[in-house]
N, CA, C and O atoms as a MOPAC input file, in Angstrom:
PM7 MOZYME 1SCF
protein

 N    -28.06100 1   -10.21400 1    22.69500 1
 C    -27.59500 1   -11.58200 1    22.63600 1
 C    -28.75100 1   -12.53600 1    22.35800 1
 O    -28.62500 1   -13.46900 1    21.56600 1
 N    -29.88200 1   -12.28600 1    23.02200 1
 C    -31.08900 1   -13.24100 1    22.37000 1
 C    -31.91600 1   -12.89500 1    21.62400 1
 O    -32.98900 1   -13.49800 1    21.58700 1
 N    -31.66100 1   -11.83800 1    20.82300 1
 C    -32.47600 1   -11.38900 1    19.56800 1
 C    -31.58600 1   -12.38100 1    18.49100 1
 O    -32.18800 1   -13.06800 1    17.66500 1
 N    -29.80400 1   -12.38600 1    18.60100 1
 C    -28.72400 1   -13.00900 1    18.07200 1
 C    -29.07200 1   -14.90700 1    17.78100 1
 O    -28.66000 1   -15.69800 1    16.93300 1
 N    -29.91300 1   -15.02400 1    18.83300 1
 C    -30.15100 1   -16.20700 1    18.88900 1
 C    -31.75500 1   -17.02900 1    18.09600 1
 O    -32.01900 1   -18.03700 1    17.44000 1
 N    -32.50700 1   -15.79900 1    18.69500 1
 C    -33.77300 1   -16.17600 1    17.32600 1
 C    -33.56600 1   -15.93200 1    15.84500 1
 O    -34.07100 1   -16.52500 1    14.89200 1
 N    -32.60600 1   -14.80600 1    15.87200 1
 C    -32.85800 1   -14.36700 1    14.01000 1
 C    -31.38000 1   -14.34600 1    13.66100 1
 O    -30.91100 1   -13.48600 1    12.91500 1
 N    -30.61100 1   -15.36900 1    14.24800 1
 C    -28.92500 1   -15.35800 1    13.39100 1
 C    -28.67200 1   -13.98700 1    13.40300 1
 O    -29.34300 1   -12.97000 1    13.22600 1
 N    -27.21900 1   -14.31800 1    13.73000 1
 C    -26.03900 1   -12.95700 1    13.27900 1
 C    -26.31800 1   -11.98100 1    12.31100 1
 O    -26.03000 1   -12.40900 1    11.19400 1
 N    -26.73300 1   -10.91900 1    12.29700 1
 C    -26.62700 1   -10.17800 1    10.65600 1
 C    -25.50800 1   -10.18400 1    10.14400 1
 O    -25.51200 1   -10.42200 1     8.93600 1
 N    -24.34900 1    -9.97700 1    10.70200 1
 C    -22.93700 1    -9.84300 1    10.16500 1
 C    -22.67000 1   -11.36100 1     9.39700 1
 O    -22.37200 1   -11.53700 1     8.21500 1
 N    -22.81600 1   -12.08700 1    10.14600 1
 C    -22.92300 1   -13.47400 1     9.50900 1
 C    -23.63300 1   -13.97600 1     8.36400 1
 O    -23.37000 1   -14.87800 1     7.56900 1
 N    -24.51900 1   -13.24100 1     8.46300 1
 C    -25.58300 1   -13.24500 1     7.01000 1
 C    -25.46400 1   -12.59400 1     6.20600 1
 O    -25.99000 1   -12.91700 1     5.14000 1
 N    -24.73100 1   -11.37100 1     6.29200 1
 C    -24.31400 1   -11.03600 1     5.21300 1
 C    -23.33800 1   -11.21200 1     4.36300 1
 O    -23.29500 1   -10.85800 1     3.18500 1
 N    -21.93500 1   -12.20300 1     5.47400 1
 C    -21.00500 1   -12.42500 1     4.64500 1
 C    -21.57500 1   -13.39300 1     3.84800 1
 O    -21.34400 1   -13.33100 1     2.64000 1
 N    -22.27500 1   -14.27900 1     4.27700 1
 C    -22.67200 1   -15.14100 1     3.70400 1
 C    -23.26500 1   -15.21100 1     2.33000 1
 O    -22.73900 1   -15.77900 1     1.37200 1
 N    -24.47800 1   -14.54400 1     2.32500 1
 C    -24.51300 1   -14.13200 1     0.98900 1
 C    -23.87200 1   -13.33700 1     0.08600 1
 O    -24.15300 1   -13.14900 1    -1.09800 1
 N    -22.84000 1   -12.81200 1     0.85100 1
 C    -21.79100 1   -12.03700 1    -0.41500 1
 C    -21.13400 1   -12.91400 1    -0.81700 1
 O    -20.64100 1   -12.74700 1    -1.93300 1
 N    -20.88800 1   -14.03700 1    -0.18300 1
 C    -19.70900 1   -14.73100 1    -0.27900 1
 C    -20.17300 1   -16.49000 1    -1.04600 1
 O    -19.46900 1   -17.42100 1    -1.43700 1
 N    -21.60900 1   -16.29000 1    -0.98400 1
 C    -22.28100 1   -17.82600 1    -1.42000 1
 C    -21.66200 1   -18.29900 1    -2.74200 1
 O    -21.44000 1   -17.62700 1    -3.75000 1
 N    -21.39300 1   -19.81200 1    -2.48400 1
 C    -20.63800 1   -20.60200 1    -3.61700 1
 C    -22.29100 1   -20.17700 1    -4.74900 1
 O    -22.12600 1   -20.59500 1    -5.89500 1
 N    -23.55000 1   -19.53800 1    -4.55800 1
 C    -24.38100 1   -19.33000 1    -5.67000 1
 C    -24.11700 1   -18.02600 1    -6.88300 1
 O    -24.78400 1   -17.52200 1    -7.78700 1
 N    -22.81600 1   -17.85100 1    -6.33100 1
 C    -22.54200 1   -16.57700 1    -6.89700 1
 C    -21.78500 1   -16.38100 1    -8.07400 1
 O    -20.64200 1   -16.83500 1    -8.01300 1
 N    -22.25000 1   -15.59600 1    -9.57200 1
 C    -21.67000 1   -16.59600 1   -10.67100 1
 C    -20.68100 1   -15.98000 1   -10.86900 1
 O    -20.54000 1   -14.76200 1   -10.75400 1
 N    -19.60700 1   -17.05600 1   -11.30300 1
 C    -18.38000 1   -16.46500 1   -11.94700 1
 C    -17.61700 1   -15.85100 1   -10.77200 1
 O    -16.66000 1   -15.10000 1   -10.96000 1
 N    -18.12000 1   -16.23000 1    -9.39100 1
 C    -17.15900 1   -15.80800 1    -8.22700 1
 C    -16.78900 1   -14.26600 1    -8.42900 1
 O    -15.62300 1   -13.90300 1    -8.27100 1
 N    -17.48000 1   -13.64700 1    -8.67000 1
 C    -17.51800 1   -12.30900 1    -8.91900 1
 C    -18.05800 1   -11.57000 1    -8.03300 1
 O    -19.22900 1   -11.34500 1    -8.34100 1
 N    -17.62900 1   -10.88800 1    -6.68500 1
 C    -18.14900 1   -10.03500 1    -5.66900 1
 C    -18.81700 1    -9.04800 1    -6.36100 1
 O    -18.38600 1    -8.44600 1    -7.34400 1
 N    -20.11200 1    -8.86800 1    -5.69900 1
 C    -20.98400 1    -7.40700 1    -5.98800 1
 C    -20.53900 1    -6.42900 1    -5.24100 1
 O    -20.85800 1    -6.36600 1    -4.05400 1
 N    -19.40900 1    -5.14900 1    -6.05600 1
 C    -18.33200 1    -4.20500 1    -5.88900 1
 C    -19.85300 1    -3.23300 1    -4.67300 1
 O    -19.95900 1    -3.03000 1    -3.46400 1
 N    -20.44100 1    -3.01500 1    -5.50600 1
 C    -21.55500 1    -2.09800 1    -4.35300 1
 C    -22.15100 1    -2.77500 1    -2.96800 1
 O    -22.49800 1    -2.02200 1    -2.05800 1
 N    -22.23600 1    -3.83900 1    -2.86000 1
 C    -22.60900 1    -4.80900 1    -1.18000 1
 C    -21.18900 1    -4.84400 1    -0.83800 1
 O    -20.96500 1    -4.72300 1     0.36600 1
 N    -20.41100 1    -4.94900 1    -1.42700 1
 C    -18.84400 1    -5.43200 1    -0.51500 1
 C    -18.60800 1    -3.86700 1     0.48500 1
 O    -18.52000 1    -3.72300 1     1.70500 1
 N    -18.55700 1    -2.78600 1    -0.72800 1
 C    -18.43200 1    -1.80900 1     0.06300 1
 C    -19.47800 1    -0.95000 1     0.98600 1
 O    -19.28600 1     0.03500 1     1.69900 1
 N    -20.35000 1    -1.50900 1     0.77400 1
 C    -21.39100 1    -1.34700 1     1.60100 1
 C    -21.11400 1    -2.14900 1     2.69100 1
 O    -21.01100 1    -1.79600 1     3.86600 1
 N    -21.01700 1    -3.08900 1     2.29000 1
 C    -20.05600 1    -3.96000 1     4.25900 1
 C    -19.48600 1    -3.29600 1     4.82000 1
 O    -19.72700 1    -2.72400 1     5.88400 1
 N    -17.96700 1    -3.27100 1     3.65400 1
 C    -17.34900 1    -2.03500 1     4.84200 1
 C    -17.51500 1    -0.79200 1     5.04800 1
 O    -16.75000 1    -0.32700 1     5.89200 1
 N    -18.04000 1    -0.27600 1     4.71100 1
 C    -18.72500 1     1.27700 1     5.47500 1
 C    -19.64000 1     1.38600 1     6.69800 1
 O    -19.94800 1     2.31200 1     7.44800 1
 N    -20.12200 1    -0.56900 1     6.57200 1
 C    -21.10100 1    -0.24600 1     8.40600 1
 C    -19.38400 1    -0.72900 1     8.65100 1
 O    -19.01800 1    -0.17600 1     9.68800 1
 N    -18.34900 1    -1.48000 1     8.10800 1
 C    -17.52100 1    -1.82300 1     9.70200 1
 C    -16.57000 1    -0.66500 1     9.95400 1
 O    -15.96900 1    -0.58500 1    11.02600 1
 N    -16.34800 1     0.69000 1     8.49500 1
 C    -15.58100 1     1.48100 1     9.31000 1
 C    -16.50100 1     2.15700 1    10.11700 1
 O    -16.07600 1     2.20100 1    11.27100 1
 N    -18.03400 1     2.92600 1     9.92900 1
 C    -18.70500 1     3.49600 1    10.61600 1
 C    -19.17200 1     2.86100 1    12.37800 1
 O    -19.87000 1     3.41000 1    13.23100 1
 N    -18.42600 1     1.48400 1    12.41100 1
 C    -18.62900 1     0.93600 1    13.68700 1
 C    -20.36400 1     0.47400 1    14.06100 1
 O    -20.89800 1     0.33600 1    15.16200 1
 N    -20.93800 1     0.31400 1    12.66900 1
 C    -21.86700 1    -0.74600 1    13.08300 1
 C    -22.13200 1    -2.03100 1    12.87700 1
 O    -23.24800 1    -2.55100 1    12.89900 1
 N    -21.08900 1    -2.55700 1    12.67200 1
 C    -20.48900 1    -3.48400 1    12.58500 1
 C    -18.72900 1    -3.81400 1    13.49100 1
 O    -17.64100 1    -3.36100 1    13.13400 1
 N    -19.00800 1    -4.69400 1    14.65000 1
 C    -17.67700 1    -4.62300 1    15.28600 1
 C    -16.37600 1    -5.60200 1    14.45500 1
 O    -16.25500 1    -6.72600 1    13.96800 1
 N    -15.66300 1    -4.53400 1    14.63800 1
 C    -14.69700 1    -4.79900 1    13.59200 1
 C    -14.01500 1    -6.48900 1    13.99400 1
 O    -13.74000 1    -7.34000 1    13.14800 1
 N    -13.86400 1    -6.63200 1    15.43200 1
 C    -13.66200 1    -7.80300 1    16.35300 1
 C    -14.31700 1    -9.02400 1    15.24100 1
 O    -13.86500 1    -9.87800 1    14.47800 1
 N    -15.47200 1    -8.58500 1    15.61900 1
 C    -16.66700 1    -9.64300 1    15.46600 1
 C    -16.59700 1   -10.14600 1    13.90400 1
 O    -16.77100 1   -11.32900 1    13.61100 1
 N    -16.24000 1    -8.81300 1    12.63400 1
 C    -16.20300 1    -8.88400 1    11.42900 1
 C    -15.17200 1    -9.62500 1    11.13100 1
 O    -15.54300 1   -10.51800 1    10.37000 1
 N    -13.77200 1    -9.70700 1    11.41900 1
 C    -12.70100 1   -10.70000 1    11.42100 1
 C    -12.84200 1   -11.74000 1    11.99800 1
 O    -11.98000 1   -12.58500 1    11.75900 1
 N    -14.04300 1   -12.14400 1    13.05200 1
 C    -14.07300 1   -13.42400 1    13.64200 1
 C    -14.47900 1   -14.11700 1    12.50200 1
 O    -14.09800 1   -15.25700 1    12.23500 1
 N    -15.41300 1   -13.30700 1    11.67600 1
 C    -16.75300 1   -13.94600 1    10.91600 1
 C    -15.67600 1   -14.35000 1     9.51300 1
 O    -15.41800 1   -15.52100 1     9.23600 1
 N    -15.34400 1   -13.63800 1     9.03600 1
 C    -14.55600 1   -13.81800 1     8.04200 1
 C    -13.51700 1   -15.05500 1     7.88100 1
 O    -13.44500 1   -15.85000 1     6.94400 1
 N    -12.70400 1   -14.98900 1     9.10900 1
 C    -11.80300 1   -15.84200 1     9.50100 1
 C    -12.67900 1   -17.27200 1     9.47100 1
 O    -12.26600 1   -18.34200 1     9.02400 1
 N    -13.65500 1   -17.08000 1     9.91000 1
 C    -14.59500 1   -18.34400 1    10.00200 1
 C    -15.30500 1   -18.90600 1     8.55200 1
 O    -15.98600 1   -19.92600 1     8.44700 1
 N    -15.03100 1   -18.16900 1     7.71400 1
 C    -15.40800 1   -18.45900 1     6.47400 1
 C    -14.34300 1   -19.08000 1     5.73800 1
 O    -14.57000 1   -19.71200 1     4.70600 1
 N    -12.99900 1   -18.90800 1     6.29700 1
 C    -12.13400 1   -19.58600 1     5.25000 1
 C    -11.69400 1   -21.16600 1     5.46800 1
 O    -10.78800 1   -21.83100 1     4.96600 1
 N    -13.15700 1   -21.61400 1     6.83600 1
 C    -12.57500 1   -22.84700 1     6.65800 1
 C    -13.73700 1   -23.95800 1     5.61600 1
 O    -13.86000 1   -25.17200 1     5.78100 1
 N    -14.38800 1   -23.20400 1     4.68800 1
 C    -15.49200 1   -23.69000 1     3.86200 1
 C    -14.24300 1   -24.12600 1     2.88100 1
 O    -13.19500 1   -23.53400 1     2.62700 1
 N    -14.79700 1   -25.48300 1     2.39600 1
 C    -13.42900 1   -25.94500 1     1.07200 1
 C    -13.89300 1   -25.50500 1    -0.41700 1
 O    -12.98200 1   -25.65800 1    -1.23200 1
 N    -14.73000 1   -25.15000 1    -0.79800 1
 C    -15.03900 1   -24.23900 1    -1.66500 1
 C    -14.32200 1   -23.77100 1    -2.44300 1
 O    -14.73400 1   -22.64700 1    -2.15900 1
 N    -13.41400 1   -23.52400 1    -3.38900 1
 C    -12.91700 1   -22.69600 1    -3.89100 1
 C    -12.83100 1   -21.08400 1    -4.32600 1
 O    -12.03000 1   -20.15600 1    -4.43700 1
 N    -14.37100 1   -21.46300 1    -4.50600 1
 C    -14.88600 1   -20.37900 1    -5.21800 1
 C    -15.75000 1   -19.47500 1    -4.25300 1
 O    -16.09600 1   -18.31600 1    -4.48200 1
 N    -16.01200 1   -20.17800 1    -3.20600 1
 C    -16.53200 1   -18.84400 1    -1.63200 1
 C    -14.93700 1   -18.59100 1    -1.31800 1
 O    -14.56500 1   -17.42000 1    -1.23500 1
 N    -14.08100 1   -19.54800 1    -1.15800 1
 C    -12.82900 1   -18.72600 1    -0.68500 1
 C    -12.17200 1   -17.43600 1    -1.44700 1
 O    -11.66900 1   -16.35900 1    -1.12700 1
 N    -12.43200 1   -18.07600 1    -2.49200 1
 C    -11.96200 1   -16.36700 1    -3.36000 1
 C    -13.00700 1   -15.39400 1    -2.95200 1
 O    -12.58500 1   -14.34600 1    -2.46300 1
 N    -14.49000 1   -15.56700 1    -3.07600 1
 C    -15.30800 1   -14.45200 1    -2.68600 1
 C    -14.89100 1   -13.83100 1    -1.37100 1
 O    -15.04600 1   -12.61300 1    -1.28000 1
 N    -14.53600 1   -14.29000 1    -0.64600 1
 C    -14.02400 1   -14.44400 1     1.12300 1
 C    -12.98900 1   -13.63400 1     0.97300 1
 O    -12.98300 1   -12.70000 1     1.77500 1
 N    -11.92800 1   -13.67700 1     0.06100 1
 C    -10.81000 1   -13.09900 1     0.39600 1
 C    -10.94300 1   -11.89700 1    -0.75000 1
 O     -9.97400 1   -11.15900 1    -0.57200 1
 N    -11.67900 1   -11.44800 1    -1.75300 1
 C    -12.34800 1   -10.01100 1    -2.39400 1
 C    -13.02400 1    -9.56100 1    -0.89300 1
 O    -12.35500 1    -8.68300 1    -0.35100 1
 N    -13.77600 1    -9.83200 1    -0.40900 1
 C    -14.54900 1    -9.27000 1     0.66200 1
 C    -13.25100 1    -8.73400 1     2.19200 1
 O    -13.16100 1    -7.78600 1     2.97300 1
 N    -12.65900 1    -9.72400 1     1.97700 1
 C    -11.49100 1    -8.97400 1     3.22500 1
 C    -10.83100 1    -7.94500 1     2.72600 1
 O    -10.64100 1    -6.90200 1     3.35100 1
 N    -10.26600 1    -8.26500 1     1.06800 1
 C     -9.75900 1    -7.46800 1     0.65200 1
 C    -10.50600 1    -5.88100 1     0.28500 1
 O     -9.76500 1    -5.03100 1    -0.20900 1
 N    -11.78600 1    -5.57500 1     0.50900 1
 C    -11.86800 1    -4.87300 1     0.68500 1
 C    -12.23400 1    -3.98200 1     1.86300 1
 O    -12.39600 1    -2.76200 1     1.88800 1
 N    -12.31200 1    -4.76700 1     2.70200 1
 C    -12.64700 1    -4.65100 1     3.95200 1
 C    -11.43700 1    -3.95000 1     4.55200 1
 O    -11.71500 1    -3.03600 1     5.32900 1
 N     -9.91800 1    -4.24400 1     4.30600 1
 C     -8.93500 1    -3.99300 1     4.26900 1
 C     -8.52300 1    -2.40700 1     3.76200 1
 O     -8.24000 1    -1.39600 1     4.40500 1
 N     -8.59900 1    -2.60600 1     2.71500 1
 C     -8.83600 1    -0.85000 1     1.65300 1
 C     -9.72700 1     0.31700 1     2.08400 1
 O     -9.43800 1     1.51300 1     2.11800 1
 N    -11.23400 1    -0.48300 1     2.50800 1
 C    -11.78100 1     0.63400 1     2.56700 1
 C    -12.69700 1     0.54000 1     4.08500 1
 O    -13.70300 1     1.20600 1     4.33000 1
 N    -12.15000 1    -0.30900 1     4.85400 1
 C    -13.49200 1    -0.71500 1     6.11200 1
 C    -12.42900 1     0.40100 1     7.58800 1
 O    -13.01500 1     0.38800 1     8.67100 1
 N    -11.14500 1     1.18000 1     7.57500 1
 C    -10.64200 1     1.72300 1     8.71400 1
 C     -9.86500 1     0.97600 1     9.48000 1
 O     -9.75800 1    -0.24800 1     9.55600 1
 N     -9.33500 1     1.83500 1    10.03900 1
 C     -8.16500 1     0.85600 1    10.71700 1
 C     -8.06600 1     0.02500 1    12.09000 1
 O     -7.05700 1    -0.39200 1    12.65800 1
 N     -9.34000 1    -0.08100 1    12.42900 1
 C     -9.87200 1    -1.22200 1    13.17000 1
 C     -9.84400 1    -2.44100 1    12.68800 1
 O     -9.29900 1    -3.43400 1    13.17000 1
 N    -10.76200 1    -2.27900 1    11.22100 1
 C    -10.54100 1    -4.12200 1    10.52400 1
 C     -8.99800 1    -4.10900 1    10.08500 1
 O     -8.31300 1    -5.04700 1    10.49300 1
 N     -8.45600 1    -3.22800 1     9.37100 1
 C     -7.11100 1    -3.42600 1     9.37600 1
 C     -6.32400 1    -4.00800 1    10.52100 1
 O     -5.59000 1    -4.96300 1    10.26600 1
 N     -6.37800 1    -3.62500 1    11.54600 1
 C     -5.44000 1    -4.01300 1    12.74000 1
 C     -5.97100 1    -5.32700 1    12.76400 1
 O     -5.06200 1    -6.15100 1    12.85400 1
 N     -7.38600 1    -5.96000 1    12.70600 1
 C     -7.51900 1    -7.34700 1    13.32400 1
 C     -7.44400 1    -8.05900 1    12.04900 1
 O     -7.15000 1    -9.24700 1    12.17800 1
 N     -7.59000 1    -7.74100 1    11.11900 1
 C     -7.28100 1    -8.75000 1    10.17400 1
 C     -5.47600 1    -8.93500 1     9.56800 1
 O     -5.10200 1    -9.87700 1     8.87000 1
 N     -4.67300 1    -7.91200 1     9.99900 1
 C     -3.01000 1    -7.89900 1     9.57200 1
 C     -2.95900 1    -8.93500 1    11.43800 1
 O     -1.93200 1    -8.63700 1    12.04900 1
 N     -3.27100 1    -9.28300 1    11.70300 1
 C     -3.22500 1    -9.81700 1    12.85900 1
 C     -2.29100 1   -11.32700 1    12.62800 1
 O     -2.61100 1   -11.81300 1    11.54400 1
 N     -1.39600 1   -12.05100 1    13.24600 1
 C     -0.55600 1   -13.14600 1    12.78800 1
 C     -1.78300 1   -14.33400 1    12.70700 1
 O     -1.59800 1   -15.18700 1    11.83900 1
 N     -3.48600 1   -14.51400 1    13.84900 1
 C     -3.58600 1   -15.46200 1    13.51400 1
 C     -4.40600 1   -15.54100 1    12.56800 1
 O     -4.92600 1   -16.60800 1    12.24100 1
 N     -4.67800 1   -14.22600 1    11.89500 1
 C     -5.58900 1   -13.98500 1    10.49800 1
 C     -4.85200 1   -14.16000 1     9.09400 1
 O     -5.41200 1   -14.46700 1     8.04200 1
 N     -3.70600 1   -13.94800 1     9.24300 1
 C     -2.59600 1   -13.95500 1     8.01200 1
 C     -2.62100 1   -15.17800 1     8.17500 1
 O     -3.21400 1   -15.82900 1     7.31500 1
 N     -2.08000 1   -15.79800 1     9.16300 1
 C     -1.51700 1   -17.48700 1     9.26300 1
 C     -2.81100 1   -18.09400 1     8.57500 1
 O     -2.64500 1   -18.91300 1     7.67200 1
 N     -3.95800 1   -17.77000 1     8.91900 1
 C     -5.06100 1   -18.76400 1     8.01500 1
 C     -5.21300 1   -18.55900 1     6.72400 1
 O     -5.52600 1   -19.42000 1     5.90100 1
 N     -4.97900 1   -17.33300 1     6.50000 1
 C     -4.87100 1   -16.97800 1     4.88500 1
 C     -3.60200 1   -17.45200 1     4.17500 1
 O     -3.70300 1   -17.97800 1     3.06700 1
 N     -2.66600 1   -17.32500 1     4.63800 1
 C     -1.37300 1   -18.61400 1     4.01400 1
 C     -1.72000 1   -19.56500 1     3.88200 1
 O     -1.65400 1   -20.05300 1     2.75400 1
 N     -2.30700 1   -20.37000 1     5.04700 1
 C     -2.54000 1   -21.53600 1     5.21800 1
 C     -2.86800 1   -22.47800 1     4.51000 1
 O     -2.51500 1   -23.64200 1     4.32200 1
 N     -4.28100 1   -21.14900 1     3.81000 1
 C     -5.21100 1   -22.05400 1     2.57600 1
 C     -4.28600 1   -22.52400 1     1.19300 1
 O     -4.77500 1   -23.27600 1     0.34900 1
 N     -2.75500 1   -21.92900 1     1.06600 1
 C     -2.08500 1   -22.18300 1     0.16800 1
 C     -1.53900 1   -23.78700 1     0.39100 1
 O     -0.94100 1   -24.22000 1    -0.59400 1
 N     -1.62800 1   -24.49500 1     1.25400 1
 C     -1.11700 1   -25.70900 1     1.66200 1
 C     -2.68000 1   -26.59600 1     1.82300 1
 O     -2.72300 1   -27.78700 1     1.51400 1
 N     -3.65200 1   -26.01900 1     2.22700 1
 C     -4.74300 1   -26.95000 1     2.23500 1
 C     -5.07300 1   -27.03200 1     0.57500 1
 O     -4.63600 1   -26.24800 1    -0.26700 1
 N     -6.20100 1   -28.50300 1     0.26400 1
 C     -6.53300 1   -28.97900 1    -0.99600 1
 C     -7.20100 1   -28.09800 1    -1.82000 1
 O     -6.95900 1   -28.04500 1    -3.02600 1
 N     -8.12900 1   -27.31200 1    -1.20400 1
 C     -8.73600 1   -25.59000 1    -2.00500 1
 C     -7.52000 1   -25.00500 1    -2.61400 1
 O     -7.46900 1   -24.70500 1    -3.80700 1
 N     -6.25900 1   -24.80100 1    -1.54400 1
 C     -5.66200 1   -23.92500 1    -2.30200 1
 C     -4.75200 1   -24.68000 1    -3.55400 1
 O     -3.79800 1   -24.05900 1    -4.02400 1
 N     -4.98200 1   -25.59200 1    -3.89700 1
 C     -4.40500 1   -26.16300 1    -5.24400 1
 C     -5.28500 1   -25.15700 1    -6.60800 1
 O     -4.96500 1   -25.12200 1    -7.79600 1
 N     -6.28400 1   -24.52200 1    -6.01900 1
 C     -7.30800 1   -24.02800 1    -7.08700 1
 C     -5.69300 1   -22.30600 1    -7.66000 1
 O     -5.25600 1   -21.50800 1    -6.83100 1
 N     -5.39200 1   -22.32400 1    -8.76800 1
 C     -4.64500 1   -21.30200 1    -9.28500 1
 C     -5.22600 1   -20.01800 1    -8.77500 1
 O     -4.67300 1   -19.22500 1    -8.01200 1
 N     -6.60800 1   -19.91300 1    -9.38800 1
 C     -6.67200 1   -18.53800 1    -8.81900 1
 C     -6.82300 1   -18.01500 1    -7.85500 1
 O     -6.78900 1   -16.78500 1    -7.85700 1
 N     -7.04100 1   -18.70100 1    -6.68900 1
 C     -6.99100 1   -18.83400 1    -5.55100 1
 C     -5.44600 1   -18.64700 1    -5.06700 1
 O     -4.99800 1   -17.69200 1    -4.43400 1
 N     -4.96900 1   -19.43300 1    -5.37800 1
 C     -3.50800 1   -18.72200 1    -4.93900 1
 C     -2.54400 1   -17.67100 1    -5.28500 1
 O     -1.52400 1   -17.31200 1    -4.69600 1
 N     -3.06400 1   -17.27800 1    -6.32100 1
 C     -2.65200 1   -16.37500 1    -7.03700 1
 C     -3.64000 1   -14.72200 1    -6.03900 1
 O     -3.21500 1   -13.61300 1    -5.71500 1
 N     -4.54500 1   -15.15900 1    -5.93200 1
 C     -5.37000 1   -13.82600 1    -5.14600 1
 C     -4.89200 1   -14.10500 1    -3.89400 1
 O     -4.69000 1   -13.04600 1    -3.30000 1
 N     -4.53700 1   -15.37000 1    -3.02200 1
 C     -3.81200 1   -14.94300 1    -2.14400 1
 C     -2.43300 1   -14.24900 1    -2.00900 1
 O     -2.29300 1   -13.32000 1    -1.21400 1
 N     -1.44800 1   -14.68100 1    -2.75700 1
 C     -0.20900 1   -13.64100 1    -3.24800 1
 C     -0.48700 1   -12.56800 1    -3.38900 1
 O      0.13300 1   -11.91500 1    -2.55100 1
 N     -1.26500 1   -11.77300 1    -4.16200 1
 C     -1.53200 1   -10.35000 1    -4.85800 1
 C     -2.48000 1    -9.93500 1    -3.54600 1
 O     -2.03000 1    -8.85500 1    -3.16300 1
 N     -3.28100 1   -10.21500 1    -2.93600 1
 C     -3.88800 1    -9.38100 1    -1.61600 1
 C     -2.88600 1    -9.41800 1    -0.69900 1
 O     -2.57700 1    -8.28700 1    -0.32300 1
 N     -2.12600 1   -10.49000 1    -0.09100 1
 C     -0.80700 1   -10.03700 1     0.74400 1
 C      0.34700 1    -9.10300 1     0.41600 1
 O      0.93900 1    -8.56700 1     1.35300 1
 N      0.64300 1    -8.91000 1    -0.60200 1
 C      1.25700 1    -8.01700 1    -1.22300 1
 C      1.03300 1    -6.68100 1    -1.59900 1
 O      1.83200 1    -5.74500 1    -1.61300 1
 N     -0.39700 1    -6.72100 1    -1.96200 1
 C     -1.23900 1    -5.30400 1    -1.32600 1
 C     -0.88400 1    -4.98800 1    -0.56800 1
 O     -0.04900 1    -4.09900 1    -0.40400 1
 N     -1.60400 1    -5.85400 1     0.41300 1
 C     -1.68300 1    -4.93700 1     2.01700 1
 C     -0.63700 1    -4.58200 1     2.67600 1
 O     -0.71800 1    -3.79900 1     3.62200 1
 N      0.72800 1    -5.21800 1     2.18300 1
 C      1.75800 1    -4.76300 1     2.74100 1
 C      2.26900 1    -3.54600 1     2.06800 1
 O      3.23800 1    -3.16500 1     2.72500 1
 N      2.08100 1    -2.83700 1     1.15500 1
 C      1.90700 1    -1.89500 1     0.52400 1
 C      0.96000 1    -1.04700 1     1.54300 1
 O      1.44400 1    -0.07100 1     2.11700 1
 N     -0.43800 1    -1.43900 1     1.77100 1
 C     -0.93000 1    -0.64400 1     2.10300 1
 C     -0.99400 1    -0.35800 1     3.73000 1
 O     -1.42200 1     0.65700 1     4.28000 1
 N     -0.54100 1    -1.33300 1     4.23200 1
 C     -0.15700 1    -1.19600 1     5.76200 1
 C      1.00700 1    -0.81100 1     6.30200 1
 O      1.12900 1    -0.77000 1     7.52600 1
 N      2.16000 1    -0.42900 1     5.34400 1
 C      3.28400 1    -0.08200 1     5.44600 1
 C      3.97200 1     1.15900 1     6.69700 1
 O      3.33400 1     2.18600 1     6.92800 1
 N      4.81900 1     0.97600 1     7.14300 1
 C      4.83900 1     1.63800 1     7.97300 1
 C      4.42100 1     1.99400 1     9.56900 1
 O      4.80600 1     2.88200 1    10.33000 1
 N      3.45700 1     0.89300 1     9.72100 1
 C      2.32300 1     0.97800 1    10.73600 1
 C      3.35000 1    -0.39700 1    11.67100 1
 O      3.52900 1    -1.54100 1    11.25400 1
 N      3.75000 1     0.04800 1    12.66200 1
 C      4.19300 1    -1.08400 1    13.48300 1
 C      3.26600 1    -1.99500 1    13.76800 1
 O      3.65900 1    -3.15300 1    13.62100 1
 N      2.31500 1    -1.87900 1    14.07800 1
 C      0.88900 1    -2.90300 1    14.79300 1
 C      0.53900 1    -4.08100 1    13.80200 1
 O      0.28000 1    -5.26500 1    14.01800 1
 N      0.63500 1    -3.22800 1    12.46100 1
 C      0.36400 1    -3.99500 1    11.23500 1
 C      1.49500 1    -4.50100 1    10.54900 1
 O      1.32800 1    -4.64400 1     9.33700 1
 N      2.54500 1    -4.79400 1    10.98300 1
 C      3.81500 1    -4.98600 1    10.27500 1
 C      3.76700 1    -6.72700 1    10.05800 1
 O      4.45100 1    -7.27000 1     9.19000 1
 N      2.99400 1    -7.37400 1    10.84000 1
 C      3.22300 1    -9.04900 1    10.63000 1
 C      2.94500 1    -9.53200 1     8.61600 1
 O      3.50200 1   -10.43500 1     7.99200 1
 N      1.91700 1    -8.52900 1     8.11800 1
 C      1.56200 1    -8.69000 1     7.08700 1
 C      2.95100 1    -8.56200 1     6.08000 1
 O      3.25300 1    -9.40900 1     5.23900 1
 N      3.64100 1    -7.44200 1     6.33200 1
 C      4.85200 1    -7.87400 1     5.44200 1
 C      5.78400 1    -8.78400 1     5.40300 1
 O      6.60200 1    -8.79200 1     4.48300 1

């Protein structure tokens, strides 16, 4: 906890720079994304903590970190285990990801359009799973 406090979150720092509005063409780097999630399925990264962080990123008005934000869940989703799955199909993780369709970011098209097509995924890919059923 006070190492957390001299040298910032790593988890936090890394979404961060995956996710920086410096990033061109809003184009996630496919090899760091999944490199994220392989520490959060391998559990060095708490999956808790990884949906706090995330969730906490979608209140940047950005357009263009929110799309990076939601490539990065979305794969976090696919390929991070069913720990981040369970906390991110979670009602108050979905509810913020709808949400952004009613806030002024989400007027951005492609942005709403990647929110449609990742909810629609995941209900595809969470199918079946009672725990995870809020997503459909």
């Amino acid at each position: 906890m006070v190492a957390r406090f001299f040298y910032g979150n790593p988890i936090e720092e890394e979404v961060n720079t995956l996710t920086s509005e410096d990033v061109p063409n809003h184009e996630l780097e496919i090899s760091s994304a999944l490199n994220f999630a392989d520490k959060v399925r391998s559990k060095e990264y708490s999956a808790k903590e990884v949906a706090r962080i995330l969730r906490k990123r979608f209140e940047v008005q950005n357009p263009n970190v929110l799309i990076l934000n939601l490539k990065l869940v979305d794969i976090c989703v696919k390929n991070g285990g069913g720990l981040i799955q369970l906390e991110i199909s979670s009602r108050e993780f979905i509810d913020t990801i709808v949400g952004l369709l009613d806030s002024k970011s989400g007027r951005d098209y492609e942005l709403r359009q990647l929110i449609l097509t990742v909810i629609q995924e995941w209900a595809v890919v969470l199918k079946g799973n009672n725990e995870m059923g809020y997503v459909a």
